[in-house]
KOLLO-334628 format. One line per 3 residues: their letters; for each residue x, y, z of C-alpha. Coordinates in Angstrom, 1 decimal, decimal comma. Layout:
BEGIN
a) X/Y/Z | ...
//
This chain:
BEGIN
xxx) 0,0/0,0/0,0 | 1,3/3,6/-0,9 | -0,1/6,7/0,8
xxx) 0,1/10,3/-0,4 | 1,6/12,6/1,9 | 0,1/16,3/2,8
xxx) 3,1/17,3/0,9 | 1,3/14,9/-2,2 | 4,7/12,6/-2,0
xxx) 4,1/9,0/-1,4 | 4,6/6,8/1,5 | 6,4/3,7/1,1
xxx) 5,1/1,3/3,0 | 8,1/-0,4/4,8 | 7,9/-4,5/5,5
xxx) 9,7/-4,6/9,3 | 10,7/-8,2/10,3 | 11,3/-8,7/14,2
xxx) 9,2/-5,3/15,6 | 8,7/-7,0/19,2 | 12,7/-7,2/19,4
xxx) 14,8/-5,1/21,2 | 16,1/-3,1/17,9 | 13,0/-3,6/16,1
xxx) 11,3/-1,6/18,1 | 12,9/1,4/17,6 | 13,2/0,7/14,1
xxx) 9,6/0,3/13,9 | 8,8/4,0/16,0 | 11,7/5,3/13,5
xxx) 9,6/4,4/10,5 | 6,5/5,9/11,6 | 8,3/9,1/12,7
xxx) 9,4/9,5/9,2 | 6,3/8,9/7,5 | 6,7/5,5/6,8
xxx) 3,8/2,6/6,3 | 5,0/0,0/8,2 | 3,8/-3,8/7,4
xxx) 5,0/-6,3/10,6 | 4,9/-9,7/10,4 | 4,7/-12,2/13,6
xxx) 3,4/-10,9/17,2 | 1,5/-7,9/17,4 | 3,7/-4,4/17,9
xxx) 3,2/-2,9/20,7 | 1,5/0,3/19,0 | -0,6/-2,1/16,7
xxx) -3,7/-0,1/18,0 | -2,8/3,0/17,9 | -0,7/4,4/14,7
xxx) -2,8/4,7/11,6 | 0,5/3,8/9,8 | 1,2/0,3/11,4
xxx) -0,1/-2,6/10,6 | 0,4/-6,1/12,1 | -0,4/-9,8/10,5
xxx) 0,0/-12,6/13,0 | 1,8/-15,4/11,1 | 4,3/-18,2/11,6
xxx) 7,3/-16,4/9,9 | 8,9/-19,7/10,0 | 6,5/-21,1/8,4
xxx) 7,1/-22,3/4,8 | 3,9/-23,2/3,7 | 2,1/-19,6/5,6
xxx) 4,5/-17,1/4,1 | 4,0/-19,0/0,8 | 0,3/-18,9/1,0
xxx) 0,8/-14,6/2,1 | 2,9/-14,3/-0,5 | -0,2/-15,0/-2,7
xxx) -2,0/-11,6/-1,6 | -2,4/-9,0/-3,6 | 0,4/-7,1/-1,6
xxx) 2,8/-4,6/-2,6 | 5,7/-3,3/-0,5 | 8,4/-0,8/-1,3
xxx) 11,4/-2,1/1,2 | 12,5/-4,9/3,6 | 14,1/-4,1/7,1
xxx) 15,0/-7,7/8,8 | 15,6/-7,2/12,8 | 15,0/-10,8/13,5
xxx) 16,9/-13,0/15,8 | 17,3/-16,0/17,7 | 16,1/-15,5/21,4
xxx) 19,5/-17,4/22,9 | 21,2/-19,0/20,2 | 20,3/-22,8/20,3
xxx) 21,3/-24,7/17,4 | 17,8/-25,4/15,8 | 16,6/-22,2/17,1
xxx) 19,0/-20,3/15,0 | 18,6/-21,8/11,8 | 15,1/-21,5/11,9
xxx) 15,2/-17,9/13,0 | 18,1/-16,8/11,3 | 18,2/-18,3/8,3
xxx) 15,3/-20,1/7,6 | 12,8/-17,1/8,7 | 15,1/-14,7/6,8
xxx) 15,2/-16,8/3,9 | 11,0/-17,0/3,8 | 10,7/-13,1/4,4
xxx) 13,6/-12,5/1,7 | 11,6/-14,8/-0,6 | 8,0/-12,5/0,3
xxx) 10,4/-9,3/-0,4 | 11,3/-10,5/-4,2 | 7,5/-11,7/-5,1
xxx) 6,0/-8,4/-4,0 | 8,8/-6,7/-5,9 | 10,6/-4,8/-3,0
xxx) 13,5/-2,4/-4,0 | 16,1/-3,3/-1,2 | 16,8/-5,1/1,8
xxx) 18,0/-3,7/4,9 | 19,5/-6,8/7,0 | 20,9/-6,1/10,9
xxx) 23,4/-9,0/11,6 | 26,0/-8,5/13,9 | 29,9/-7,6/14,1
xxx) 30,6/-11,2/15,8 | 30,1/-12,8/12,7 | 33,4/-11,6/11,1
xxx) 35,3/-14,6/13,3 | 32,3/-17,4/13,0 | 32,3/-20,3/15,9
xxx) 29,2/-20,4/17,4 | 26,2/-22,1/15,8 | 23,9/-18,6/15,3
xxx) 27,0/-16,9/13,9 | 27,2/-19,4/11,0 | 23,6/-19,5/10,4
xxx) 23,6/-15,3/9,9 | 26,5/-15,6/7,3 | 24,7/-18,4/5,3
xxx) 21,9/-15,8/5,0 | 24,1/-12,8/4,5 | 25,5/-14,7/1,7
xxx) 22,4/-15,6/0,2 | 21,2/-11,8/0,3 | 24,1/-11,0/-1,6
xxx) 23,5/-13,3/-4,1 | 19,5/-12,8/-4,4 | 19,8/-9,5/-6,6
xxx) 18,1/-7,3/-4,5 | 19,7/-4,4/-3,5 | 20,9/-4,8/0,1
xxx) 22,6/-3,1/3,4 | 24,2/-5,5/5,6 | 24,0/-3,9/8,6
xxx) 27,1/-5,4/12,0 | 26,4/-3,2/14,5 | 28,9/-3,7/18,0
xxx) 27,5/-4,6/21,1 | 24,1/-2,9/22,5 | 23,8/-0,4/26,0
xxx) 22,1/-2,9/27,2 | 24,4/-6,1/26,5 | 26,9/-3,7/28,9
xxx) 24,3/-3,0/31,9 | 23,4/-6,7/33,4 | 25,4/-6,0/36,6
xxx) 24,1/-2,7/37,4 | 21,0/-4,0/40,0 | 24,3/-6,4/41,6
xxx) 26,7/-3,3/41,9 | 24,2/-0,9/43,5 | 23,3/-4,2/46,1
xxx) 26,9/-3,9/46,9 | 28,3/-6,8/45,2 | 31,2/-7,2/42,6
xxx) 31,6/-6,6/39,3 | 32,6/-9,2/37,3 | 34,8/-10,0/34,8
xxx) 37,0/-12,0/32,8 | 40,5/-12,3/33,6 | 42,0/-9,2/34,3
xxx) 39,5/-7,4/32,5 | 41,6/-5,7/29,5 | 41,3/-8,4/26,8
xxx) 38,4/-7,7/25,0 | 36,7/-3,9/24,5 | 33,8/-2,9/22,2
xxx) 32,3/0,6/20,8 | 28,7/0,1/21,9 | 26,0/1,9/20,3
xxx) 22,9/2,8/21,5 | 19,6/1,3/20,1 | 18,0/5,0/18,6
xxx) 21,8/5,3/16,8 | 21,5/2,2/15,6 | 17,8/2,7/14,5
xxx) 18,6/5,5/12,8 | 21,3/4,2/10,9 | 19,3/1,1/10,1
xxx) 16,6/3,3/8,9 | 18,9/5,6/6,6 | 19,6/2,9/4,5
xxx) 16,6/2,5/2,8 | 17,7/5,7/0,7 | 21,2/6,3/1,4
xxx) 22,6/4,8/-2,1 | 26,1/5,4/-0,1 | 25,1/2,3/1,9
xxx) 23,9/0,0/-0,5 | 24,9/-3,1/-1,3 | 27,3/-3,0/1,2
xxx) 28,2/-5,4/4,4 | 28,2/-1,7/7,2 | 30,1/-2,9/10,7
xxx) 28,9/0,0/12,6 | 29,9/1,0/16,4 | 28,5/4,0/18,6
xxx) 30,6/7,4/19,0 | 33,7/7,7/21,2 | 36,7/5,1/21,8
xxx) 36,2/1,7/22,5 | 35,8/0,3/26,6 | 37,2/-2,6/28,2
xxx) 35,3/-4,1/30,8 | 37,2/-3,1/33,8 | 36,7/0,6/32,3
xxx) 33,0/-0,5/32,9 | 32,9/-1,2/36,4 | 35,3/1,3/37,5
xxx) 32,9/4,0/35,5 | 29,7/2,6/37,6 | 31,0/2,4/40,8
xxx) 32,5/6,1/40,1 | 28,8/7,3/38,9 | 27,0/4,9/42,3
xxx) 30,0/6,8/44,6 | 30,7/3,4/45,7 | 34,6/2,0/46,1
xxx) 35,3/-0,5/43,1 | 35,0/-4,6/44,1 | 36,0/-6,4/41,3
xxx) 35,4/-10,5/41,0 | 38,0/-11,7/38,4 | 36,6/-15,6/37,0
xxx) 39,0/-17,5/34,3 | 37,5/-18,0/30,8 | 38,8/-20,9/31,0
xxx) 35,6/-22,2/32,9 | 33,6/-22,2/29,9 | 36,1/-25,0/28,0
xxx) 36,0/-26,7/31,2 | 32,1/-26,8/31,4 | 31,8/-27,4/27,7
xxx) 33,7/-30,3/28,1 | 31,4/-31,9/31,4 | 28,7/-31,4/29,0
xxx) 30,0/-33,3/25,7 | 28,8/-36,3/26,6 | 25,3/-35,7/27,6
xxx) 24,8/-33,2/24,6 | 25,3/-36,1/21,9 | 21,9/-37,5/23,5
xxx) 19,9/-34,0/24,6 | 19,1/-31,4/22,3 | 18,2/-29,4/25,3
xxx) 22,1/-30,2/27,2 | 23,2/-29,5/23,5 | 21,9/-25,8/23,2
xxx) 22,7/-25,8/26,7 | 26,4/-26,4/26,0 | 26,2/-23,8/22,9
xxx) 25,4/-21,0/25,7 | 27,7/-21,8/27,0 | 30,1/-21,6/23,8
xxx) 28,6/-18,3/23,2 | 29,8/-17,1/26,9 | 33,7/-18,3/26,4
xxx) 33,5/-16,3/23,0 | 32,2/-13,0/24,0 | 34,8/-13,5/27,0
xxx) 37,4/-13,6/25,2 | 36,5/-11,8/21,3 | 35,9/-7,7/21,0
xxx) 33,1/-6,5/19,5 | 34,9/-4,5/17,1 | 36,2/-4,6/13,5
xxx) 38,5/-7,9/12,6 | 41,2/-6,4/10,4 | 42,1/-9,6/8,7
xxx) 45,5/-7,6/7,3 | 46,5/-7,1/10,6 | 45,1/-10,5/12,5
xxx) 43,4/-8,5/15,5 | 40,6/-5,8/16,4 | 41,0/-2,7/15,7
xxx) 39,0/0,2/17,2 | 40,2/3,0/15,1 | 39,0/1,0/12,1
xxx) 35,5/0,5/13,4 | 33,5/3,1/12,4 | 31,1/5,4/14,1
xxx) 27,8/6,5/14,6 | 25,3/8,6/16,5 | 25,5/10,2/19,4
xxx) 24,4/8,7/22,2 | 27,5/7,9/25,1 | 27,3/4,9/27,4
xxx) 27,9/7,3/30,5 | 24,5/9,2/29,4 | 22,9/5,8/29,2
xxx) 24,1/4,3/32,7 | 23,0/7,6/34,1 | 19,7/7,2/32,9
xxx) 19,1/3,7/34,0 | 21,0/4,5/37,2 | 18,2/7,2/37,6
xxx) 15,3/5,5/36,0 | 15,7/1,5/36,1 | 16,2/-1,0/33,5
xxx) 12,6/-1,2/32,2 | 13,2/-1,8/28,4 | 17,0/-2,4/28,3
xxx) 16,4/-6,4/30,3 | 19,0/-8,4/28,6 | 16,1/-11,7/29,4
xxx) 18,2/-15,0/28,5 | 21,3/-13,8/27,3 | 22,3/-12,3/30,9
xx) 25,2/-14,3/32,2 | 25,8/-12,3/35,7
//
């Protein structure tokens, strides 16, 4: 569907892929900011009711046979915006979400003759080990070859991925970390940045058909320069709790056995994989010339600063940053 603005330009109605996730739905209030008509697939948006603009149809996106049968309508939709994700990265889960949900909406985009394809993946997947990682490349790789026009979106890590410990520091405990703390570091960006920037690709022709690792403003941060910046904003002396990576290979390994048997101690034991890599890998951009991270290679974005975010949730409270399943302290 197309509108006509007050203005008598159109309005290009938007197809939005994972709107109930933590990205999508900013991306989805971005849209309708700027005018957009915005199609969701899956679980009703929160704003369902009450934008004129948004509309919601309730379907099994990893569905085969149910996108197929959409893909039927008489439909017609100008762009694709992917935000979808595997909730914790089980093996099966992340194919089906992933890929094979990715796949079935990238197969919708071409039939109602979409122009692009705006896909956010994430900056881990330049150094693939963990099941979800290679299930996001297998798609990226089939968006590149599809022909649509795309923007591959890598963002680094989320605000929120660096503020699971802040309810445990203002109890009084520790903050903890992995070895001595200075091994890994990241450029976080904060999830209206990234919205924007998601959002800006539908017509900046800079951006497209490009693969865009994309980190907030500012220098990277280790995770001791974490803690030591809460307990400076909380007043509070620093306590730090130093645990080995090390503990992952060990747990992995109690686990082989039973894993071989149990999908559920299997997807258990990737967790745990995913724990020992963001332990020990930064979220910033893999210069393959060089064979390591590099922060002043990893470009920039927005401007929204981790300190203005812990303030506000030191203020205000988590409520809408919850990291859910993927919290490890």
């Amino acid at each position: 569907m197309t509108e006509i603005k007050s203005d008598g330009s159109q309005s290009q109605t938007v197809l939005l892929a994972g709107a109930t996730g933590y990205i999508g739905k900013y991306v989805c209030e971005t849209l309708l900011s700027r005018g957009f008509h915005v199609l969701t697939l899956g679980r009703a948006t929160s704003k369902a009711q009450d934008h004129h603009n948004l509309e919601n149809i309730s379907i099994d996106i990893c569905s085969d046979k149910k996108m197929a049968e959409f893909a039927q309508t008489s439909r017609q939709i100008d762009a694709v915006i992917s935000c979808l994700g595997s909730r914790v990265g089980g093996r099966r889960d992340a194919w089906a979400v992933e890929f094979g949900a990715n796949q079935n909406i990238l197969t919708l985009a071409r039939s109602m003759a979409a122009k692009n394809f705006v896909l956010l993946s994430a900056i881990c997947v330049q150094k693939p080990k963990l099941e979800f990682q290679f299930a996001k490349i297998a798609f990226e790789n089939q968006l590149i070859a599809s022909g649509m026009t795309y923007s591959i979106v890598r963002p680094t890590a989320y605000f929120k991925s660096l503020a699971g410990q802040i309810e445990n520091l203002k109890a009084g405990k520790a903050f903890v970390m992995f070895g001595k703390g200075v091994s890994t570091a990241c450029k976080p960006i904060s999830p209206q940045d990234l919205s924007d920037y998601i959002c800006d690709c539908l017509e900046n022709t800079e951006r497209y058909d490009k693969v865009l690792p994309i980190g907030g403003p500012g220098p990277s941060i280790t995770p001791i320069e974490q803690g030591e910046m809460l307990f400076r904003f909380l007043d509070k002396k620093p306590k730090f709790s130093r645990v080995p990576s090390a503990i992952f290979r060990i747990i992995s390994t109690m686990m082989a056995p039973l894993a071989l048997i149990s999908e559920k101690i299997s997807d258990l034991r990737e967790f745990v994989h995913i724990g020992h890599y963001y332990a020990t890998e930064s979220m910033l951009f893999w210069d393959v010339t060089a064979q390591q991270y590099s922060s002043d290679k990893t470009p920039e974005y927005g401007r929204d600063s981790l300190e203005d975010f812990y303030h506000e949730v030191l203020k205000s409270g988590l409520e809408g940053h919850e990291l859910g399943d993927h919290k490890l302290f």
